[in-house]
DOFITOR-733963 format. One record per atom (N, C-alpha, C): x, y, z; residue in one letter; residue number from 0. Coordinates in nm, 2 decimals, m for minus. Layout:
// residues N
px: X	py: Y	pz: Z	aa: a	i: NUM
...
// end
This chain:
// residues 97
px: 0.08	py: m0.12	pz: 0.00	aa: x	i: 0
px: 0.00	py: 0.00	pz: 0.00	aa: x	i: 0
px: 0.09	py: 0.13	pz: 0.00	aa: x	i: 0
px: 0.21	py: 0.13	pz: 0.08	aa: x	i: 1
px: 0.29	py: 0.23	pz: 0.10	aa: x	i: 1
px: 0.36	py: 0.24	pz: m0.04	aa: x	i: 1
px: 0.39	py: 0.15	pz: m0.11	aa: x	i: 2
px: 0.45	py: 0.13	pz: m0.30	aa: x	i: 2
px: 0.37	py: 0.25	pz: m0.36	aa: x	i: 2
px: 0.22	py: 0.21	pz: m0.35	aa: x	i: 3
px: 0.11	py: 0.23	pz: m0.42	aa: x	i: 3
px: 0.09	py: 0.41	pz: m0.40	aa: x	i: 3
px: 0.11	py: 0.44	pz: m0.26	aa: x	i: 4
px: 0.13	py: 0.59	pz: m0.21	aa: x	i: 4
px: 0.18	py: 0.67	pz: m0.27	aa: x	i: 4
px: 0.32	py: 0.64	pz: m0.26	aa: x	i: 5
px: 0.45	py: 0.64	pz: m0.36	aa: x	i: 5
px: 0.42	py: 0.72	pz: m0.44	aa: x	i: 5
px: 0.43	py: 0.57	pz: m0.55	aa: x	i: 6
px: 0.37	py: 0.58	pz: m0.66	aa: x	i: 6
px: 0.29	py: 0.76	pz: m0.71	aa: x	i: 6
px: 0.12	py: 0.66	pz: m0.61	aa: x	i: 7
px: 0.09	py: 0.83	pz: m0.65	aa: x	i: 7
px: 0.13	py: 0.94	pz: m0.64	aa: x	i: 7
px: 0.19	py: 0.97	pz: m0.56	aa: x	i: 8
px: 0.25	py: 1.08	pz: m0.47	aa: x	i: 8
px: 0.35	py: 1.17	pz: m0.62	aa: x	i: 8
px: 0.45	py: 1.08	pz: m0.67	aa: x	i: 9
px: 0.51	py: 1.11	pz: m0.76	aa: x	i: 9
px: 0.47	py: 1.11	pz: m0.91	aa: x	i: 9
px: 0.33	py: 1.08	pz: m0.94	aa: x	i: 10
px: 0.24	py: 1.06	pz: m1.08	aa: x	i: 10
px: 0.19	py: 1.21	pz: m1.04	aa: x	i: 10
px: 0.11	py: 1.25	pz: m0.95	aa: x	i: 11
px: 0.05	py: 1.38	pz: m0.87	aa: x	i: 11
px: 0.23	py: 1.47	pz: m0.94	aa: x	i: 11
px: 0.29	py: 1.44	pz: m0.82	aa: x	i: 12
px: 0.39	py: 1.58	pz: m0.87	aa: x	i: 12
px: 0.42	py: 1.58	pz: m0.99	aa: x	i: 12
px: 0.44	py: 1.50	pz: m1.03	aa: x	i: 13
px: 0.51	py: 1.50	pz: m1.21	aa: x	i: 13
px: 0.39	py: 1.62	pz: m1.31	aa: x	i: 13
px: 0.22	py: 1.58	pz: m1.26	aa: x	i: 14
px: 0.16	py: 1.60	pz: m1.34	aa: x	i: 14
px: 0.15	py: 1.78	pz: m1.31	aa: x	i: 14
px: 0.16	py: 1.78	pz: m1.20	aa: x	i: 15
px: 0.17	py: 1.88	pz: m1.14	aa: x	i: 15
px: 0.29	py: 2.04	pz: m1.25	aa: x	i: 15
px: 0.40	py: 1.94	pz: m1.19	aa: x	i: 16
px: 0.54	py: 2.00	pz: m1.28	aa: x	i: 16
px: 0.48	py: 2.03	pz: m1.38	aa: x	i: 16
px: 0.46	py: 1.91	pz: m1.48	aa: x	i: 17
px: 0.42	py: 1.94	pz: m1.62	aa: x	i: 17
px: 0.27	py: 2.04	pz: m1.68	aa: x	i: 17
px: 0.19	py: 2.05	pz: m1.58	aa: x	i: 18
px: 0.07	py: 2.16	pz: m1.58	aa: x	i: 18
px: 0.15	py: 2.31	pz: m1.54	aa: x	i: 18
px: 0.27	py: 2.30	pz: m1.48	aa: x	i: 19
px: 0.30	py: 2.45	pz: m1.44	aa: x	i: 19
px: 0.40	py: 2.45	pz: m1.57	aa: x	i: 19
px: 0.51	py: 2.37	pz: m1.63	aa: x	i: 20
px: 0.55	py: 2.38	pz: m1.75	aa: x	i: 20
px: 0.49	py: 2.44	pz: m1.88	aa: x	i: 20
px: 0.41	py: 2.36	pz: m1.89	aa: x	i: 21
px: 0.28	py: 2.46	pz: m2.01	aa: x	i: 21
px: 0.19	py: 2.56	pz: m2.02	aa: x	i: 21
px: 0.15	py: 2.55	pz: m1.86	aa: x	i: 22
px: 0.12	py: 2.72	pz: m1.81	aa: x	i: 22
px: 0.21	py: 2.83	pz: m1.83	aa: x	i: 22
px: 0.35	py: 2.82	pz: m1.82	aa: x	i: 23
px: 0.49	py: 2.89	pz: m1.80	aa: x	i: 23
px: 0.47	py: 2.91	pz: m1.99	aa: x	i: 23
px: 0.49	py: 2.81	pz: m2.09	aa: x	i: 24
px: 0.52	py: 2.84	pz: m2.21	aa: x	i: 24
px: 0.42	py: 2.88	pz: m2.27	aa: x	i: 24
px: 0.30	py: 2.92	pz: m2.24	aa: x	i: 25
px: 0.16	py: 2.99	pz: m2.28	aa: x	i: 25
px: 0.16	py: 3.11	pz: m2.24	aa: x	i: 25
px: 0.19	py: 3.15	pz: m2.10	aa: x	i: 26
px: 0.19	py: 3.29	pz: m2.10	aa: x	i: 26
px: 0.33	py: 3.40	pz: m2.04	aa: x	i: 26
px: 0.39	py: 3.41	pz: m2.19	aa: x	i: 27
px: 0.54	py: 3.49	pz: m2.15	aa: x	i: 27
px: 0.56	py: 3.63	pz: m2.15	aa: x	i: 27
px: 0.41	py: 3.67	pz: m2.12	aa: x	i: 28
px: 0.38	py: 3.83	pz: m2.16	aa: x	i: 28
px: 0.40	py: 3.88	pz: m2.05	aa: x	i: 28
px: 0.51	py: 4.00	pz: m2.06	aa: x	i: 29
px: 0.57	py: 4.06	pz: m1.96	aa: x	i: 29
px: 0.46	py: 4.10	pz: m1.85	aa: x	i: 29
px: 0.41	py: 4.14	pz: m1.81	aa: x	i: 30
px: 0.33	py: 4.20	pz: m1.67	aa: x	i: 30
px: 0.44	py: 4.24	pz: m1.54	aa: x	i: 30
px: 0.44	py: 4.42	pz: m1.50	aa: x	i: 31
px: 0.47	py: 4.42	pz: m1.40	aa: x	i: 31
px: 0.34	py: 4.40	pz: m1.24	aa: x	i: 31
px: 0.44	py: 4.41	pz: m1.17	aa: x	i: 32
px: 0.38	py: 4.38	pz: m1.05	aa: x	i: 32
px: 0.40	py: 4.47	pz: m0.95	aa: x	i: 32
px: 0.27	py: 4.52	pz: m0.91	aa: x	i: 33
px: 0.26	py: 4.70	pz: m0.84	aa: x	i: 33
px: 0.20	py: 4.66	pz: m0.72	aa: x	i: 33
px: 0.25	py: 4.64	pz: m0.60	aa: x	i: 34
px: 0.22	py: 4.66	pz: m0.45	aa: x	i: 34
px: 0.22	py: 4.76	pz: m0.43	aa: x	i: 34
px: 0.16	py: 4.81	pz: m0.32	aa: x	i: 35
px: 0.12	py: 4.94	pz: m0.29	aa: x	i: 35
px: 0.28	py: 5.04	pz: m0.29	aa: x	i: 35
px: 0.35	py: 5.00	pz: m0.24	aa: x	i: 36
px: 0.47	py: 5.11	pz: m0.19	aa: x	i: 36
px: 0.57	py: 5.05	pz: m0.32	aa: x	i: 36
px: 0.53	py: 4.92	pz: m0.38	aa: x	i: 37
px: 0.68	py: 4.89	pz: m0.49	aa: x	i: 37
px: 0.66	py: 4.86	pz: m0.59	aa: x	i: 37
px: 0.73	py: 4.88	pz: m0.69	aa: x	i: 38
px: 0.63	py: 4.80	pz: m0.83	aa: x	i: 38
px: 0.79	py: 4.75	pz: m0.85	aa: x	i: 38
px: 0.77	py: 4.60	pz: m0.91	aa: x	i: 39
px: 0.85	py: 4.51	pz: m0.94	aa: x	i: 39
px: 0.87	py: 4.53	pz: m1.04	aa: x	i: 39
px: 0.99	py: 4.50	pz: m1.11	aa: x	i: 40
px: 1.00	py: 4.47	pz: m1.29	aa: x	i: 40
px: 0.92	py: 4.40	pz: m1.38	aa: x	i: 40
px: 0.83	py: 4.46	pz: m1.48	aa: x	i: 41
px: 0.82	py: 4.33	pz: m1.55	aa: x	i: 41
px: 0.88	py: 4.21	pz: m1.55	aa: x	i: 41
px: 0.81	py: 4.10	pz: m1.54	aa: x	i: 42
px: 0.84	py: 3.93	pz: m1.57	aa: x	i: 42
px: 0.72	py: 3.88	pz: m1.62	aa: x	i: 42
px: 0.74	py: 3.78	pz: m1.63	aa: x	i: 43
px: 0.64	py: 3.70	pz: m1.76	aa: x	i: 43
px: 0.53	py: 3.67	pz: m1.62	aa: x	i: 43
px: 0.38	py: 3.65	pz: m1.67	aa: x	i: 44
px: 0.23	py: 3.63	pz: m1.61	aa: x	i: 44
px: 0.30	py: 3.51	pz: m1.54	aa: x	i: 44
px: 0.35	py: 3.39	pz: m1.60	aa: x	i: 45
px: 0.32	py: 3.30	pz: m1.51	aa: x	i: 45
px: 0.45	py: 3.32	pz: m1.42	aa: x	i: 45
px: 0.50	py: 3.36	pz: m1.41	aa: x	i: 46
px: 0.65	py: 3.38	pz: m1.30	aa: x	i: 46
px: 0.56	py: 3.39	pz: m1.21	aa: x	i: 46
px: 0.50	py: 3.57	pz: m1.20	aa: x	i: 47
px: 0.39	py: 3.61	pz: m1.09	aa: x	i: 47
px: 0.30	py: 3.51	pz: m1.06	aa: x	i: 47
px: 0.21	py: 3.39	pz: m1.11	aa: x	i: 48
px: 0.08	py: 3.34	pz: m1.09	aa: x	i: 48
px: 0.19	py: 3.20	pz: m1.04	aa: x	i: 48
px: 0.26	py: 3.21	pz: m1.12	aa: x	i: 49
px: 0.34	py: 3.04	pz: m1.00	aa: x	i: 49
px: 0.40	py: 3.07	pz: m0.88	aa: x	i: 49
px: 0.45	py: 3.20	pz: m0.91	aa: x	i: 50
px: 0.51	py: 3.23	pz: m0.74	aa: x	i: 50
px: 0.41	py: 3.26	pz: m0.66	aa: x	i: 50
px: 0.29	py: 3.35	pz: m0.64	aa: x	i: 51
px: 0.23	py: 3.32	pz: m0.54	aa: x	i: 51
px: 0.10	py: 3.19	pz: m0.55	aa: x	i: 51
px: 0.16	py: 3.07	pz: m0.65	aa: x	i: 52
px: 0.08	py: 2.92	pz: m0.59	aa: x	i: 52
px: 0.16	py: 2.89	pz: m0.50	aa: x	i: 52
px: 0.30	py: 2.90	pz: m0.54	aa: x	i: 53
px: 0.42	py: 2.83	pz: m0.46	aa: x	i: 53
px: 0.41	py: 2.90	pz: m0.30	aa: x	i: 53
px: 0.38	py: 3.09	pz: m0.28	aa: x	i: 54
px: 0.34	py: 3.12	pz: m0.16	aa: x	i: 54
px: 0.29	py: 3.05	pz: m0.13	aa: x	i: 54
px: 0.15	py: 3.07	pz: m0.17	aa: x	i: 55
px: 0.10	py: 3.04	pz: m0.11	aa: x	i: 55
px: 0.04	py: 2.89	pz: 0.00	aa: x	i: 55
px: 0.16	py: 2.80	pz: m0.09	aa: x	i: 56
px: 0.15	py: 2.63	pz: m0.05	aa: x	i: 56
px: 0.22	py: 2.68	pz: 0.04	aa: x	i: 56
px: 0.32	py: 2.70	pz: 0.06	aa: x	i: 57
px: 0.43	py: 2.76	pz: 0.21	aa: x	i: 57
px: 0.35	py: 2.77	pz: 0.28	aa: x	i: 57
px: 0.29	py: 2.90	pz: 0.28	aa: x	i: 58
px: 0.20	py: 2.94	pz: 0.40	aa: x	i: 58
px: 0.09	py: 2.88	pz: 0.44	aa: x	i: 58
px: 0.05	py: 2.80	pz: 0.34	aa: x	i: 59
px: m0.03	py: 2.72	pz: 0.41	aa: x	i: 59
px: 0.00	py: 2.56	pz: 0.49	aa: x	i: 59
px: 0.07	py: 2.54	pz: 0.45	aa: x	i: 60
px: 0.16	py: 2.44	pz: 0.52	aa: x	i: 60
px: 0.25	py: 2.48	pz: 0.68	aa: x	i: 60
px: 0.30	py: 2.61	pz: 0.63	aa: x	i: 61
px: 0.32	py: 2.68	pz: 0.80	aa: x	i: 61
px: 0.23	py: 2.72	pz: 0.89	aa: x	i: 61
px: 0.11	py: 2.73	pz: 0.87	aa: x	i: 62
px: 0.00	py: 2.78	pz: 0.97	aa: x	i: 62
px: m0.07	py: 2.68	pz: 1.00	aa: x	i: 62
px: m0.07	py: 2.52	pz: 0.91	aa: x	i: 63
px: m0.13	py: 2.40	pz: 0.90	aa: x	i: 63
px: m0.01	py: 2.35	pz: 1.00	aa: x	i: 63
px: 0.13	py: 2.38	pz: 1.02	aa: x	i: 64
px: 0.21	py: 2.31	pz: 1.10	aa: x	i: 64
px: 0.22	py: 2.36	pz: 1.25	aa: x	i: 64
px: 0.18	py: 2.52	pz: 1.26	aa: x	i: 65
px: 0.16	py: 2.56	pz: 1.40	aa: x	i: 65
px: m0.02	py: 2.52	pz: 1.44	aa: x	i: 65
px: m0.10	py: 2.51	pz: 1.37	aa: x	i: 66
px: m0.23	py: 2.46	pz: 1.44	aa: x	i: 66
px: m0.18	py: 2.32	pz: 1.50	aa: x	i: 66
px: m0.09	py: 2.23	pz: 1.38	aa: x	i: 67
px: m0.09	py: 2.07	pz: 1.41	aa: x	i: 67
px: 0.01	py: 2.11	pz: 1.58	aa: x	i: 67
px: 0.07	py: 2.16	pz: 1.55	aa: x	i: 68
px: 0.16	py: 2.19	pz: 1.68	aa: x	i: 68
px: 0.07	py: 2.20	pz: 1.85	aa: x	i: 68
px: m0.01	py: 2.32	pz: 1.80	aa: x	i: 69
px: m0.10	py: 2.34	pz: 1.87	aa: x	i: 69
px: m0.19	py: 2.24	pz: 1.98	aa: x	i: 69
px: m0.27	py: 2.17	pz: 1.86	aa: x	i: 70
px: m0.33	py: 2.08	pz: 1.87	aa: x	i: 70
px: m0.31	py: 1.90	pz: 1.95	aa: x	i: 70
px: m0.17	py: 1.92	pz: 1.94	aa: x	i: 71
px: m0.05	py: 1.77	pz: 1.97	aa: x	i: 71
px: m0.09	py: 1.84	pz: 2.12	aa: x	i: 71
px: m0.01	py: 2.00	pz: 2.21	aa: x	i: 72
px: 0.01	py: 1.98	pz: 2.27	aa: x	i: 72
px: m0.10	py: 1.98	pz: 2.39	aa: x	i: 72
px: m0.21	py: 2.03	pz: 2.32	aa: x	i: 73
px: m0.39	py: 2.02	pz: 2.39	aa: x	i: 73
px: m0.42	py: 1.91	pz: 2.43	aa: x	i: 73
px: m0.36	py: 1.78	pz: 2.31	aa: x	i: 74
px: m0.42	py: 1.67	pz: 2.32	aa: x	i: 74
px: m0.33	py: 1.58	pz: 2.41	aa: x	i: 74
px: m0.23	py: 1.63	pz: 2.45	aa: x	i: 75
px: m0.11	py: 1.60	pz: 2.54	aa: x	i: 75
px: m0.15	py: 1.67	pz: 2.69	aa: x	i: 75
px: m0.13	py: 1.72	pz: 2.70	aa: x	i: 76
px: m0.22	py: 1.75	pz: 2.84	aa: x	i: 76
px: m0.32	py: 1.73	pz: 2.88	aa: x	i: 76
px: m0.44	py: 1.70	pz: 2.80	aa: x	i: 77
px: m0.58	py: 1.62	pz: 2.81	aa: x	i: 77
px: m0.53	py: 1.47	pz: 2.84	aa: x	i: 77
px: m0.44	py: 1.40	pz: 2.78	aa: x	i: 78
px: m0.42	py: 1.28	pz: 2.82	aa: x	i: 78
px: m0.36	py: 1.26	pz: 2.96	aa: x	i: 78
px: m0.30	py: 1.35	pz: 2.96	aa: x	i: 79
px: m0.20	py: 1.37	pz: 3.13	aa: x	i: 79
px: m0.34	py: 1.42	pz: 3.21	aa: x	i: 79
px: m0.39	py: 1.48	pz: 3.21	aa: x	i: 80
px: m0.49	py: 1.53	pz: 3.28	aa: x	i: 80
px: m0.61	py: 1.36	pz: 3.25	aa: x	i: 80
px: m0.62	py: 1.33	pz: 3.17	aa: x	i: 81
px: m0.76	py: 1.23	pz: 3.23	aa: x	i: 81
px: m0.62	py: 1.06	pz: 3.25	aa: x	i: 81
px: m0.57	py: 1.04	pz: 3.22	aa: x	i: 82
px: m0.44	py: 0.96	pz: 3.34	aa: x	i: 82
px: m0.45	py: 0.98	pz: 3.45	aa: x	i: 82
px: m0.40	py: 1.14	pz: 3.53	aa: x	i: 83
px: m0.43	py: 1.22	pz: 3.62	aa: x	i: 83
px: m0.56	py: 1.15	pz: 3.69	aa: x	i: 83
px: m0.73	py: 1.16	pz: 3.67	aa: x	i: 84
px: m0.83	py: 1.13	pz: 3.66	aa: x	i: 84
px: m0.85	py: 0.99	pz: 3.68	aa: x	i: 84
px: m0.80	py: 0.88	pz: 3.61	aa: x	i: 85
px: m0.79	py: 0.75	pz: 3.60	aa: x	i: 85
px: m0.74	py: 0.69	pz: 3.74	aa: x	i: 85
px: m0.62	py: 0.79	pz: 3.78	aa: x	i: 86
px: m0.54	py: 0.74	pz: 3.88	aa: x	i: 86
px: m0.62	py: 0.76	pz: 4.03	aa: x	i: 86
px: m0.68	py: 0.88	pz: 4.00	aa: x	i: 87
px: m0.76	py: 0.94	pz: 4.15	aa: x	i: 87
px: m0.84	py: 0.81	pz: 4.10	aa: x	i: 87
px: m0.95	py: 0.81	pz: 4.01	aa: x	i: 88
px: m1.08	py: 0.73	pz: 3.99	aa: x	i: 88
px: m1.03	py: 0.54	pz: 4.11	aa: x	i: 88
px: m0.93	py: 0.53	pz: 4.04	aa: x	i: 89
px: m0.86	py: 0.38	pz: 4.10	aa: x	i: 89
px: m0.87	py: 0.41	pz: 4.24	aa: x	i: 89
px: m0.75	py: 0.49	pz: 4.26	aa: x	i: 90
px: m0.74	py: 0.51	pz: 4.43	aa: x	i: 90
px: m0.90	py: 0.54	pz: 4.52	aa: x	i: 90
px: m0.99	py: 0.60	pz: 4.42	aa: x	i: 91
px: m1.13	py: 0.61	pz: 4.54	aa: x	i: 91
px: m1.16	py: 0.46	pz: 4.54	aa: x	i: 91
px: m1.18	py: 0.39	pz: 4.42	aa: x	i: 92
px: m1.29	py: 0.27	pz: 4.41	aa: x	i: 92
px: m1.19	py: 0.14	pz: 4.51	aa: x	i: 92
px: m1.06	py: 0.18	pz: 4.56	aa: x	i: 93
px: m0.97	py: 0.12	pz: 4.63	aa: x	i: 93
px: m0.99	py: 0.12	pz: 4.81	aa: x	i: 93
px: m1.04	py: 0.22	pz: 4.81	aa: x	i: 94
px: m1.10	py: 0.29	pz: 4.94	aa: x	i: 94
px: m1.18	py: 0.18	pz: 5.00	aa: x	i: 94
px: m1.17	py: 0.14	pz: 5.09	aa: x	i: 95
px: m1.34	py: 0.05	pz: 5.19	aa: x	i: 95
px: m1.40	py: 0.11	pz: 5.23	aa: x	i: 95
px: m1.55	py: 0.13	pz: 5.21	aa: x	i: 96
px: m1.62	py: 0.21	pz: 5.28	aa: x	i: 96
px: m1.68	py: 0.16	pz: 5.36	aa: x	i: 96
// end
């Protein structure tokens, strides 16, 4: 199954590559790029439109790695905390009343 992952994983990027390849050789029409305080040099449309896919995969993979982060250590202290719980729960039902 893990072959088969693989596999796709690297059919996905390839097809990937090659859709940003023919995107890149279709549009070489200079376009500058005007932020509020800078304007960039013209470069070709897809420079601009692949660089911010490529942003924007970054950033979403860094804000998807601090939620995951987050999330680990919520779910780590909830387990220590009902352990915690489990341990008192034993020691009462241990008790003779």
């Amino acid at each position: 199954m893990k072959y088969l992952y693989k596999i796709l994983t690297v059919l996905i990027m390839l097809a990937t590559t090659g859709v940003g390849v023919l995107f890149a050789l279709q549009n070489k029409v200079p376009v500058p790029l005007d932020l509020l305080v800078y304007t960039f040099e013209p470069r070709s449309l897809a420079l601009w439109v692949l660089a911010a896919f490529a942003l924007g995969g970054l950033l979403g993979m860094l804000i998807s790695s601090v939620i995951m982060v987050r999330m680990r250590a919520s779910f780590s202290s909830t387990r220590r905390q009902l352990t915690a719980a489990r341990t008192e729960l034993d020691k009462l039902r241990s008790i003779d009343v």
